[in-house]
Every structure is written in C-alpha cells, then in structure tokens.
DOVEX-935243 format. One line per 3 residues: number of its first residue (from 1); their letters; for each residue x, y negated, z of C-alpha. Coordinates in Angstrom, 2 decimals, m for minus. Layout:
BEGIN
NUM	a	X,Y,Z; ...
This chain:
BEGIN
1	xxx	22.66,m22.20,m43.82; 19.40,m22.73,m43.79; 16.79,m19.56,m44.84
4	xxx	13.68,m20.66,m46.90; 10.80,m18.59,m47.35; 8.28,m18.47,m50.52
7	xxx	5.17,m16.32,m51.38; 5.19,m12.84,m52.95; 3.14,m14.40,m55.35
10	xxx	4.80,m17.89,m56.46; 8.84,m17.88,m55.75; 8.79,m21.54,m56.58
13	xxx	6.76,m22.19,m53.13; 9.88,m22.63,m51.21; 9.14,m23.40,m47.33
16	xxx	10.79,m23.27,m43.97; 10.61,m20.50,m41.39; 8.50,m22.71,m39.04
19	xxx	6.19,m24.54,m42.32; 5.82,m20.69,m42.81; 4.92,m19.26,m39.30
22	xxx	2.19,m22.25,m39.36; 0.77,m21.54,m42.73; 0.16,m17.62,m41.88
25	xxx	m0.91,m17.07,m45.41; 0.34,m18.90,m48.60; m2.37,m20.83,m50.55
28	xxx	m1.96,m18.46,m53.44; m2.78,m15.56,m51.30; 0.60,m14.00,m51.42
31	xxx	2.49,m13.39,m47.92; 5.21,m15.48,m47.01; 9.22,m13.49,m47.61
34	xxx	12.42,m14.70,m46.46; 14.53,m15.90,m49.92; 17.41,m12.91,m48.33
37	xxx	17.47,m10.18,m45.51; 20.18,m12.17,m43.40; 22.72,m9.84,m42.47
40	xxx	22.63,m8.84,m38.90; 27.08,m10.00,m38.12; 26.94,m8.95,m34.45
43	xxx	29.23,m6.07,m33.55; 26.36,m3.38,m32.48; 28.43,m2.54,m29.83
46	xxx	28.14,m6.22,m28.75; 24.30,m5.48,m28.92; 24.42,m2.52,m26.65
49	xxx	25.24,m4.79,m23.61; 22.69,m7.31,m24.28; 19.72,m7.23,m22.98
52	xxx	16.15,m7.36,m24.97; 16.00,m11.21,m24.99; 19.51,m11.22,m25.88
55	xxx	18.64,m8.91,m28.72; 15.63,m10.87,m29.77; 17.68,m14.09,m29.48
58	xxx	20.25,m12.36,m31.96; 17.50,m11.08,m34.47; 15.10,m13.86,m34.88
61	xxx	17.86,m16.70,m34.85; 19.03,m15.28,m38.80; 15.72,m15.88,m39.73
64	xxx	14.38,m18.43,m38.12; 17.25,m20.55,m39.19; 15.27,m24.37,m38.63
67	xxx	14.07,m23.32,m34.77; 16.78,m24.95,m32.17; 18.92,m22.44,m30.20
70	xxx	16.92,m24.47,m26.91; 13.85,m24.03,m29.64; 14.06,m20.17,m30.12
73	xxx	15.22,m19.22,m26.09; 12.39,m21.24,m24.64; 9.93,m18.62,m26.57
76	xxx	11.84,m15.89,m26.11; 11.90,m16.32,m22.46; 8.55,m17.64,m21.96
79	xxx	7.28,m14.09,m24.27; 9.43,m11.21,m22.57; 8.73,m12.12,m19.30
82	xxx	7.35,m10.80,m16.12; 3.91,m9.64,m18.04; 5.78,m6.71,m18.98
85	xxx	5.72,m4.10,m16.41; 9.38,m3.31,m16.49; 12.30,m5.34,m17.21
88	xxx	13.61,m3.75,m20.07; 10.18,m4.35,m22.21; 10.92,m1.77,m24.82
91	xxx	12.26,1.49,m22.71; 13.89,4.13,m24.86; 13.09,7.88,m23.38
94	xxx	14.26,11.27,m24.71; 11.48,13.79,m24.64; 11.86,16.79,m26.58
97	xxx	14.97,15.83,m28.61; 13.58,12.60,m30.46; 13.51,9.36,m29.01
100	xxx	10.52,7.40,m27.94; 10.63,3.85,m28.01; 7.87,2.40,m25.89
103	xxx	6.42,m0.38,m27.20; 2.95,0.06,m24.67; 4.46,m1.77,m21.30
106	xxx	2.85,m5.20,m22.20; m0.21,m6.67,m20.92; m2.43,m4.56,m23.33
109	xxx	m1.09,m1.20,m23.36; m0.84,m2.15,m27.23; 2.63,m2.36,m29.16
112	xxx	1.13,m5.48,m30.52; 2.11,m7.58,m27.34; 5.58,m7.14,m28.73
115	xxx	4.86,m9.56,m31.24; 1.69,m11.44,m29.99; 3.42,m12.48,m26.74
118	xxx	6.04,m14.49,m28.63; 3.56,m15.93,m31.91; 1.81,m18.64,m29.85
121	xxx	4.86,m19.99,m28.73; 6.38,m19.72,m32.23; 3.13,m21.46,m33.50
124	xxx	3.23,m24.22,m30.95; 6.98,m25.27,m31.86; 6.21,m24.81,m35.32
127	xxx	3.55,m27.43,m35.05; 6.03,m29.85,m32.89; 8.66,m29.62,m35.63
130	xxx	6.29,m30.44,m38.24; 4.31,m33.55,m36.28; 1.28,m31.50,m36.91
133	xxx	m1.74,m33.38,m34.75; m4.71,m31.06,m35.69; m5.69,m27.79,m33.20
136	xxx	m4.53,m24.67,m34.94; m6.91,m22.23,m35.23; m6.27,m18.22,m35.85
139	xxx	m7.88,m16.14,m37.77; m7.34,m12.74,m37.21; m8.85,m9.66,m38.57
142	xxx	m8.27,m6.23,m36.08; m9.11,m2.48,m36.38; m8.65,m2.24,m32.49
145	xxx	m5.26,m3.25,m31.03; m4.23,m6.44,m32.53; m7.58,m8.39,m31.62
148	xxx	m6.79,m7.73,m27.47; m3.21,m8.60,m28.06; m3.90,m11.68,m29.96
151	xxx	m6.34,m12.80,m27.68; m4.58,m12.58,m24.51; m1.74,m14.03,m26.36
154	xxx	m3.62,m16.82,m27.29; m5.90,m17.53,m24.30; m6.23,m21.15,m23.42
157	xxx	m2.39,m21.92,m25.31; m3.11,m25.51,m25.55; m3.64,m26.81,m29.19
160	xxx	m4.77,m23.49,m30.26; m8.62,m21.84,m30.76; m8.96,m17.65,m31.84
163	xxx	m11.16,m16.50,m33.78; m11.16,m12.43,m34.05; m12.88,m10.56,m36.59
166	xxx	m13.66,m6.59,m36.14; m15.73,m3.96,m37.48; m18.38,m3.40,m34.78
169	xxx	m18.36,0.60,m35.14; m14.57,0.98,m36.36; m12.80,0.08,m33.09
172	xxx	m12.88,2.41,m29.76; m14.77,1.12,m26.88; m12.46,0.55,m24.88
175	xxx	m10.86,m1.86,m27.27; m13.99,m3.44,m27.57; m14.49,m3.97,m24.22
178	xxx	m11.30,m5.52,m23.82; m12.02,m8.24,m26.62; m15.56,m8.72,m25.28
181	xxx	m14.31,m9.55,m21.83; m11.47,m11.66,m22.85; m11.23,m15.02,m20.68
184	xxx	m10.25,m18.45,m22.40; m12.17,m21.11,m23.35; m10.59,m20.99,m26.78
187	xxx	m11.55,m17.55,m27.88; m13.76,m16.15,m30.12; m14.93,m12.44,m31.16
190	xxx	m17.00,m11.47,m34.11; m18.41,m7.79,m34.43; m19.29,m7.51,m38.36
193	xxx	m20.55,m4.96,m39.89; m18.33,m3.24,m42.51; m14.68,m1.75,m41.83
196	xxx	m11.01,m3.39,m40.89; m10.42,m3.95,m44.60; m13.69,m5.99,m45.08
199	xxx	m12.40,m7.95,m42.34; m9.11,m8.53,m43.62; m10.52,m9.22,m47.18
202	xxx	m13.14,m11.61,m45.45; m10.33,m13.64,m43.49; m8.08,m13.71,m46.66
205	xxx	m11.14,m15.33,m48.64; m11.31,m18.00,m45.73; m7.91,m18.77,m46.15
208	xxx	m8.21,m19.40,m49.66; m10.97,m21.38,m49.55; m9.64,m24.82,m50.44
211	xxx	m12.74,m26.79,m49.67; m13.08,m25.36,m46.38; m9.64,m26.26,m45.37
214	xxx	m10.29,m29.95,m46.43; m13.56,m29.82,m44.24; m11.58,m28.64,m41.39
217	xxx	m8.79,m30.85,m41.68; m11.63,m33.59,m41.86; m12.45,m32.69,m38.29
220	xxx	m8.94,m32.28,m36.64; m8.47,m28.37,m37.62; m6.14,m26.03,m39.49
223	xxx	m6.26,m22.17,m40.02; m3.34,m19.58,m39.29; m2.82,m16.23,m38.72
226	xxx	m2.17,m13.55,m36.04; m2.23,m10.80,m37.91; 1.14,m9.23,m39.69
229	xxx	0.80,m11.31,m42.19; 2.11,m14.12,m40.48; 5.91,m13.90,m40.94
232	xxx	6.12,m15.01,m37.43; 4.53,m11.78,m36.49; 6.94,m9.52,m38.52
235	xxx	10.18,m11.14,m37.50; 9.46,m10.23,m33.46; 8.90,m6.94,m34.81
238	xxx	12.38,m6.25,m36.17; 14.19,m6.95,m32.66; 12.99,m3.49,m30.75
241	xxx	14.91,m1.06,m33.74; 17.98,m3.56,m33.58; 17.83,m3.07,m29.73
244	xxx	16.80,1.35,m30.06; 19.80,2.01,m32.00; 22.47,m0.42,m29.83
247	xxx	20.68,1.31,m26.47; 21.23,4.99,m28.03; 25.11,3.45,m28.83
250	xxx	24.93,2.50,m25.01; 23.83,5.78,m23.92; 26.55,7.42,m26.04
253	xxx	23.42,9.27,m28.11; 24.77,8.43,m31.10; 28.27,7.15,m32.88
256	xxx	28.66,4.21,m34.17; 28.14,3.62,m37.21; 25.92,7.21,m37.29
259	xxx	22.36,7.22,m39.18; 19.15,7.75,m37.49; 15.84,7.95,m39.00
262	xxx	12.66,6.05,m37.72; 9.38,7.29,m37.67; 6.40,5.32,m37.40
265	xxx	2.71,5.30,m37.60; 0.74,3.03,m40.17; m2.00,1.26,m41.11
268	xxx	m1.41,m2.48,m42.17; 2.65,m1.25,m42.90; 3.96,m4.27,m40.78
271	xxx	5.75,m2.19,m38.37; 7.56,0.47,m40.52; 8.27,m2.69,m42.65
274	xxx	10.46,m4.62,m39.80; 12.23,m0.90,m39.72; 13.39,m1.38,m43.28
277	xxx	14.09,m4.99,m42.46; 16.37,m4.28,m39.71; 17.60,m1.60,m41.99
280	xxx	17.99,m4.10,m44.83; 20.36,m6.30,m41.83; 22.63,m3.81,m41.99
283	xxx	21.24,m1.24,m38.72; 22.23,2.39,m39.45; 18.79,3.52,m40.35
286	xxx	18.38,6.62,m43.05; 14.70,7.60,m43.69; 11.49,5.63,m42.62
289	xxx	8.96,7.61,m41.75; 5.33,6.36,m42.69; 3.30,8.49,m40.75
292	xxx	m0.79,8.49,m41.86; m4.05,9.76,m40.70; m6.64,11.04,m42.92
295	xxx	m6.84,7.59,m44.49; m3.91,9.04,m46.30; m3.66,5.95,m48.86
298	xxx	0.37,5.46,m47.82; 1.36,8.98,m48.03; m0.29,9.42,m51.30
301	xxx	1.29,6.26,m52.58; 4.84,7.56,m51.63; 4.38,11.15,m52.97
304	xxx	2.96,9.57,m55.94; 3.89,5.82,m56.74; 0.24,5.21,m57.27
307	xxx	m1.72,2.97,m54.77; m5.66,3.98,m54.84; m8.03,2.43,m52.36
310	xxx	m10.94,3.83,m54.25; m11.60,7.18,m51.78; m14.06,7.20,m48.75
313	xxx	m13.28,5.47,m45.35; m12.60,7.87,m42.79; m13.18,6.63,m39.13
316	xxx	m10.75,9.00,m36.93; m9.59,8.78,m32.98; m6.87,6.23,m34.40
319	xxx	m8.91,3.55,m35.66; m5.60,0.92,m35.62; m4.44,3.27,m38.52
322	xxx	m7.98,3.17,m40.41; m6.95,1.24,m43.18; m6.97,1.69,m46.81
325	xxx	m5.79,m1.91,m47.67; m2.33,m1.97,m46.35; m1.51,m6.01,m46.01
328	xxx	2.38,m5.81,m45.60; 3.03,m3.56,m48.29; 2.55,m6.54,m50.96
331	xxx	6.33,m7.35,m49.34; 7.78,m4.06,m49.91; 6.22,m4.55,m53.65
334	xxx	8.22,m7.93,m53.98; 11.28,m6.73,m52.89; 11.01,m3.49,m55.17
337	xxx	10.63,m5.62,m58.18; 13.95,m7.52,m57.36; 11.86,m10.60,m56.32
340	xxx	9.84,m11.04,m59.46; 6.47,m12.54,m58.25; 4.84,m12.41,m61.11
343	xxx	4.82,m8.73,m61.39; 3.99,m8.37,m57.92; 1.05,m10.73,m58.66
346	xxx	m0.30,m8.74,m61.96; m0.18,m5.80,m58.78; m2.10,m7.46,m56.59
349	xxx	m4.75,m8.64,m59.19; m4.93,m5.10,m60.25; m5.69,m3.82,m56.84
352	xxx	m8.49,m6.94,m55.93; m10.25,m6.27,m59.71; m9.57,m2.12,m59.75
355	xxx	m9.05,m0.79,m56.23; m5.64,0.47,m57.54; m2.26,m0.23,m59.17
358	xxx	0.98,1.87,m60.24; 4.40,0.90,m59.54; 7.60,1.56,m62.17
361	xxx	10.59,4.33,m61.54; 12.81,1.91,m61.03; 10.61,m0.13,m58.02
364	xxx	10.23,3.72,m56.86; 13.81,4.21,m56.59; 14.19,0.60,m54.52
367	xxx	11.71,2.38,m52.28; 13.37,5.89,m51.75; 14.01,4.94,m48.09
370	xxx	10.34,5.75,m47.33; 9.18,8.69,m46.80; 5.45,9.31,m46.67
C-alpha cells in the first residue's frame, strides 16, 4: 500500500514519498511526515545476515513505497559504494562497554555522508518519476558538517546546482576549507554573517517565497533541500540503528528481542529523530539519548517541556551542535499531538513571533522516550 506524506502544518497536503523528497520543504513551511511509521516485518534475525545495502534496501523500501525495487537498489548501490573506506560503511566497535557506531568512514569524515551520498540519487529519480524538466537546485543551510557532505554529494550530479549557506565565524576551519575548495561546476558557498539558525531561517524564507519560485520556474529552476528537512534525508538516516541492533544480534551482544538505548548528539534533532523512527518500526530501542552542548535548548526542553530560543548563542568546539532552532523537532511535535497540525502550527507560530512555546502533559508523555 502505498505511504503518503503531508506537512506538520496542513494534514490535508497529502503527497508521495518522491513529490516529497523533491519538494524538501512544504509550501506552508511545515516539514514533510509519513501519514504512519511503517512497521519494520523483517525477522531481525533475518537483518543480522544482511549486509548494509541489504539493510538500507529493507528500511527505505516501507517508506518510500512509490520508488521501484530497480528504483530504490540503483541508489542504494550507487550511495554505499566504494567511497566508503571499508565495506561495511557503518562499523560497530565496543570500546569501553558501549557501542560505537561509526558513522565517519565516508568521503567527509562527517556522519552526514550517510545520508548525503544517497539524496542526489533520491532527488534525481524523484524528478524522473514526476517528468520534472527544470534543474533542481538545493538550498542548504550548514553549521559545519552538512555543507561538505552536501556538496560532494552533489558535485556536478547532472540536473542539479548547490547552493550552501554558513555562518562565516560559526563553522571550524577546517570545515570551511573543505566547502571553499569544493570542485563542481554546480556548486555554490555563501559565508554570511550571523549564526546556523539565521541561515536556516534565511533558507526557510526563500522557500516560502512564492514569487521567487514563479521567477525561477520562469527560467527552468526549482528549489529543494539538503538539509534534514528533506524527508529524503531522514529516511537514509533510520537504516544504520536498524542495522546496530541486528549486528549486536549477530555478534550475540544482545538477545533478541532485548532493549538497548541510543545515545546521540544534537543540534538540528534529525538524527536522534530517525532513532525514534526506527524505534517507532518496531527496533528494540528503550531511551534516546539527546545529548547537548552548552546551547542546551534540547535538554532544557526535555527537563522542562518548554522550548526557549530566547538565551545567548554560544559558539563551542562543536559548532554542528550550535543550534538553538532545532528544525526536526517540529516532527516530534506532530507526532506528540496525535497528528493534529493545527496545534503543531499555533507551536510553530508561537516560536517564529515569541522565540518560545510550551507543550501539554499529555504530548510530554508521547515524548517520555527522550531523555535530555
């Protein structure tokens, strides 16, 4: 059966996976949401013999429900391939008694190739199965590890132009240097002065802009996303804890059936969030961990079930976490309010217009997975 996604803001927007992978944002601003979690119905002991394309095959297939099975492998195989200095891509190591998966063996040392590698070719499909004729063009906001990813991901895909955005004192240098020196003759990178959630703000406004988008059209163009936002991004994200827990089966680490609890570290919440999505599929997962640096905004929102932007930025030696606007987090709201877009709307509104909204008991208790 066929999955169809709609906005966080407007559940009457009902689209496909691949109308929503090429639309990045929806025109109302809200993020796009699968209408279920599918429920993941391969043994996991099945899983622990497959390998990571297998897995990601597996995973992305329930939710990308109008791609081809010929579709889906061809960007699966063209994404997880030799860039990747070792064959398993995601490696699961034991250090200390908790278990690392390593999400850095891509070609930018950043856990964002897991997802980047596979968007353009997601993207390009998506725009096949739709007969669209104009160039895409991404738009892509970065606080240090997404814009490198992105734009080797992106480099000189055919059909495709990247633009990213980031704040020219809030990223290392190193990450700098790596956008700066990107080859491709389709990519674009824009120092601005301000922090990562001026540039997200600034990218969202672009997207929203209605008159622009009819300009662009006008010459052959339209915009998408790289960032986490794109549902296309957040899918290939939900693969490497489906494939941790079946390799700690495989290992004999672990029963089946026996709980484990993820920890992660957070800025824009897309990561943690594919944790509770492969949770929601039915992986063994108890607590999610939402780990912060001093740009504490998650952890205070968990301990208190009070979001507040309104506090001074704090640049730290972890700028990808420097965020006080966390993007993905507008999903976890949806979800907590049983689906209701409207209230998840009045939230949003509150946040743009006040820097700050409050969620109910009962959206706490939907949420009592996390732990800040």
């Amino acid at each position: 059966m066929e999955l169809m996604y709609s906005s966080t803001r407007n559940d009457k927007v009902k689209l496909t996976a691949s109308q929503a992978i090429l639309k990045g944002l929806a025109d109302d601003g809200g993020l796009f949401v699968p209408e279920r979690i599918p429920a993941l119905d391969v043994p996991m002991d099945t899983l622990a013999d497959m390998s990571y394309q297998e897995t990601a095959y597996e995973v992305m297939s329930r939710f990308f429900t109008d791609f081809t099975e010929d579709e889906l492998k061809d960007c699966i195989k063209k994404a997880y391939d030799s860039k990747f200095d070792t064959p398993e891509i995601a490696p699961l190591v034991d250090a200390d008694g908790a278990y690392y998966l390593e999400l850095f063996h891509g070609p930018t040392i950043a856990f964002k190739d897991m997802a980047l590698s596979i968007l353009p070719h997601l993207l390009i499909t998506s725009a096949r199965k739709n007969q669209v004729k104009n160039d895409i063009v991404i738009l892509t906001a970065t606080s240090g590890d997404t814009g490198k990813a992105a734009l080797a991901g992106f480099a000189d895909v055919e059909g495709t132009k990247i633009v990213v955005f980031y704040p020219k004192n809030g990223v290392s240098r190193v990450q700098e240097l790596q956008m700066l020196t990107q080859k491709g003759a389709n990519t674009s990178v824009v120092g601005i002065s301000g922090n990562f959630d001026d540039a997200q703000s600034g990218v969202k406004k672009i997207f929203g802009d209605k008159e622009f988008a009819k300009e662009l059209a006008g010459r052959g163009y339209q915009l998408s996303s790289a960032n986490s936002i794109n549902i296309g991004r957040l899918v290939p994200q939900v693969v490497y804890y489906v494939y941790a827990y079946a390799k700690l089966l495989e290992n004999g680490e672990i029963e089946n059936g026996e709980k484990i609890n993820v920890t992660v570290p957070t800025g824009n919440f897309g990561n943690i969030l594919a944790a509770y999505f492969a949770k929601q599929m039915g992986v063994p997962i108890d607590k999610l961990i939402c780990a912060s640096n001093d740009n504490k905004v998650l952890y205070d929102f968990f301990k208190t079930g009070v979001y507040d932007k309104n506090r001074p930025f704090i640049l730290t030696s972890s700028p990808s976490m420097d965020i006080l606007i966390s993007s993905n987090l507008e999903r976890l709201i949806y979800l907590s309010t049983g689906c209701d877009a409207e209230e998840t709307k009045k939230r949003m509104e509150e946040l743009s217009k006040d820097g700050k909204y409050s969620v109910t008991g009962e959206m706490r208790a939907r949420m009592a997975d996390f732990v800040g």
